[in-house]
matplotlib code that plots the C-alpha trace (Angstrom):
import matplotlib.pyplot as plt

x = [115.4, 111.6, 108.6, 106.1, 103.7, 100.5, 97.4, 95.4, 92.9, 89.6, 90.4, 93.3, 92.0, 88.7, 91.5, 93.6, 90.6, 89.5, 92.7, 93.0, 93.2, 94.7, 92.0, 92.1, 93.2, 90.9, 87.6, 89.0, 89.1, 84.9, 82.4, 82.0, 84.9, 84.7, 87.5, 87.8, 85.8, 85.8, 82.7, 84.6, 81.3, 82.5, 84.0, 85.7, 82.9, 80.2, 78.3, 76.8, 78.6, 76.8, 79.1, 77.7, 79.4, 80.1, 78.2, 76.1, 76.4, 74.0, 76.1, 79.3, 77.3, 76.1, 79.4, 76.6, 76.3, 72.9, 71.1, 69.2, 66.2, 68.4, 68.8, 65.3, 64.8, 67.7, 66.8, 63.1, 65.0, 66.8, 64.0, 65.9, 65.3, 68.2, 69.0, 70.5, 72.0, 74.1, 75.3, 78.8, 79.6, 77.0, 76.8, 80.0, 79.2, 81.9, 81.5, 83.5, 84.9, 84.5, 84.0, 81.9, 83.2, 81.7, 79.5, 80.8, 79.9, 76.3, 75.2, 75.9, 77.0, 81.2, 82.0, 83.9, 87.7, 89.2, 92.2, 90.0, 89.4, 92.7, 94.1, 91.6, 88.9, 90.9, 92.4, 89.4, 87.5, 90.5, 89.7, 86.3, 86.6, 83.6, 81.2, 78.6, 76.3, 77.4, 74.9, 76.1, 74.9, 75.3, 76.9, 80.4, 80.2, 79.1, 81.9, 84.4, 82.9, 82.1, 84.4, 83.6, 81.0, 77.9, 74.6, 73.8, 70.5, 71.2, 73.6, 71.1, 68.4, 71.4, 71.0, 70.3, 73.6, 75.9, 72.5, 73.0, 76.3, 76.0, 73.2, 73.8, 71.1, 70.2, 71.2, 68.6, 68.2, 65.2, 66.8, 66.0, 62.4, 61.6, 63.6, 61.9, 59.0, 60.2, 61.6, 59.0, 61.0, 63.0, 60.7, 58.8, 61.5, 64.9, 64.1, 61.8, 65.2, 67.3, 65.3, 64.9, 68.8, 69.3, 67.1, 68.8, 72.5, 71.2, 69.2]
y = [64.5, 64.1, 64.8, 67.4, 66.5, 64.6, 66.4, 65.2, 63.0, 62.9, 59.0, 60.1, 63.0, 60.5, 58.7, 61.1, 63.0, 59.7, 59.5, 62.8, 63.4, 66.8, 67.7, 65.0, 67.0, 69.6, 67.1, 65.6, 68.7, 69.4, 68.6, 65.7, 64.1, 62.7, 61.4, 62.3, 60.7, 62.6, 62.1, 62.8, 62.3, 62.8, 61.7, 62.6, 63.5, 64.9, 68.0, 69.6, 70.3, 70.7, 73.0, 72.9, 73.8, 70.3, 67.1, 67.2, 64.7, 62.1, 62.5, 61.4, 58.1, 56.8, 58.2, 59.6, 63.4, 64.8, 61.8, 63.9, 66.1, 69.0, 66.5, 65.6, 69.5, 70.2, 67.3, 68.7, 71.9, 70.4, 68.4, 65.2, 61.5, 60.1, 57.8, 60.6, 63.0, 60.1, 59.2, 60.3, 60.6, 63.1, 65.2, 66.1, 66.7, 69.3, 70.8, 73.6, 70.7, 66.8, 65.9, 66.9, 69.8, 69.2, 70.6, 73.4, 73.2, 74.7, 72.4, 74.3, 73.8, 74.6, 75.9, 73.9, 74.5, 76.8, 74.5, 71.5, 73.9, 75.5, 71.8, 70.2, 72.6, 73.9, 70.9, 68.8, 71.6, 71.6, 67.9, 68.2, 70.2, 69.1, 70.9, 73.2, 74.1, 75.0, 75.0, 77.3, 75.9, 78.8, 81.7, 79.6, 78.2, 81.2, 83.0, 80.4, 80.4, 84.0, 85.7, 87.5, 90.2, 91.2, 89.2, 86.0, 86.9, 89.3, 86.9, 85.3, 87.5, 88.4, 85.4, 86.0, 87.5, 84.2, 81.9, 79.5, 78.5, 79.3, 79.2, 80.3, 79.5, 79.1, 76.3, 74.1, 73.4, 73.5, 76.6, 78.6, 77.7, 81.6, 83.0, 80.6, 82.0, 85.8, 85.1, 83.6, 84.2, 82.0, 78.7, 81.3, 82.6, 80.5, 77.1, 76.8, 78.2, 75.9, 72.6, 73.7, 73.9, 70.7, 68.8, 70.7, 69.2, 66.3, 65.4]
z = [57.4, 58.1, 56.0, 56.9, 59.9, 58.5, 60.1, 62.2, 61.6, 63.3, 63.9, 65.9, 68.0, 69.0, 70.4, 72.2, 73.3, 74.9, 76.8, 78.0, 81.6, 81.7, 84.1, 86.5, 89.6, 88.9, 88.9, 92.2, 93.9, 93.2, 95.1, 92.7, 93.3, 89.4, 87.7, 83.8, 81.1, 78.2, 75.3, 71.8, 69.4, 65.8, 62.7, 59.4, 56.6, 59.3, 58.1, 61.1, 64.0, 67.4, 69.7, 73.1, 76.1, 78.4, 79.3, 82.5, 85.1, 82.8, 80.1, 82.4, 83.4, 79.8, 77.6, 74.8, 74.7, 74.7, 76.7, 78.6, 78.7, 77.1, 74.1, 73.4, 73.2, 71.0, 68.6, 68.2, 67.7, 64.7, 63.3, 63.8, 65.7, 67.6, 64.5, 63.0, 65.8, 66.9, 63.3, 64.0, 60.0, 59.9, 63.3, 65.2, 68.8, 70.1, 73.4, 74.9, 77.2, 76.6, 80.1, 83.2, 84.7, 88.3, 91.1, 93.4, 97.2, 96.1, 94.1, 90.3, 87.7, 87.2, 84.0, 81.2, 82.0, 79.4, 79.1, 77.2, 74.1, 74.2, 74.2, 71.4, 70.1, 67.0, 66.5, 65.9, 63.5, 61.2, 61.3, 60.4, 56.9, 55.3, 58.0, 56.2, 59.5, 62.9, 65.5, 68.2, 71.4, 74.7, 74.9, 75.5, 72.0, 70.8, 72.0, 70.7, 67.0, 66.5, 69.0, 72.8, 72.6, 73.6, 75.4, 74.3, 73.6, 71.2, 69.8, 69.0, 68.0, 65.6, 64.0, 60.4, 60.0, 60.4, 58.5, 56.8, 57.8, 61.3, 63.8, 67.5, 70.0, 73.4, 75.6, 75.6, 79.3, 81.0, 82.9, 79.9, 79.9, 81.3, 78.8, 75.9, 76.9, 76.9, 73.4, 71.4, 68.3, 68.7, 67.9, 65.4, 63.2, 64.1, 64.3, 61.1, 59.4, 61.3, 60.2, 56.4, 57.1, 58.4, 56.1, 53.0, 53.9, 55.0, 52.4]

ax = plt.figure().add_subplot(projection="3d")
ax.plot(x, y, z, "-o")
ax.set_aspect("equal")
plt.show()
């Protein structure tokens, strides 16, 4: 007779994630032409927990999410340098899918394929137990963390009733520059909450 199942650790799903290639057919078919390489960015004791949505095409070249233009945004967003963002032991950095989705024929984006979170999105946050701050990041995270409904910006012009524990926000792409501007809010009210935040866990 066997013992009960040990969990997961966040060891092993780094590993597995690593591997994965569940959506190599997929990525050959766009205009891409990209094989697989997923970015699992976390370990066990880590805090915060970034979810975004997937890593853009700079993010498939240099393995590191977040090494981009969207990143230096986010990080001024959370009031942090590099140093610490990419301190695995403190930020886990879990998209909606851990590999670059893709260009269609246009040019655009392709969204993250449902089947990476079904496959490893619960499975890692039940190996992450010690998180005290989500930062939501697009309406895809959003959706997965606090359920489907409604516009993302009201989402997140609801935010003060998932603070402190949870934040949701905007992606921080430059294609939300017109809607930064529309919302000033945002950088008025949200993000001075979301730094005292950050700075209070991380000490």
């Amino acid at each position: 007779m066997t013992g009960p199942k040990e969990p997961e650790t966040a060891d092993d799903l780094v590993t597995q994630i690593a591997a994965c290639r569940l959506c190599a057919p997929r990525f050959a078919a766009t205009a891409t032409q990209h094989a697989p390489r997923p970015v699992p960015w976390f370990r066990s004791g880590a805090r915060i927990l970034i979810a975004g949505q997937a890593p853009g095409k700079r993010v498939h070249g240099s393995g590191r999410p977040f090494t981009d233009p969207s990143g230096d945004r986010l990080r001024d967003w959370l009031g942090i340098g590099e140093e610490v963002f990419y301190d695995r032991s403190r930020v886990a950095i879990v998209p909606m899918a851990f590999c670059f989705p893709g260009y269609n024929a246009a040019g655009a984006d392709l969204p993250p394929p449902a089947i990476c979170s079904a496959t490893w999105h619960g499975r890692v946050m039940a190996a992450l137990p010690e998180v005290r701050l989500k930062v939501l990041v697009g309406a895809a995270a959003i959706n997965w963390h606090l359920g489907p409904g409604g516009r993302m910006s009201d989402r997140v012009a609801a935010w003060r009733d998932h603070a402190p524990e949870v934040f949701p926000l905007p992606h921080p792409s430059w294609r939300n520059n017109a809607w930064l501007r529309r919302n000033p809010w945002l950088a008025d009210e949200v993000l001075p909450a979301l730094r005292a935040r950050v700075k209070e866990i991380l000490g």
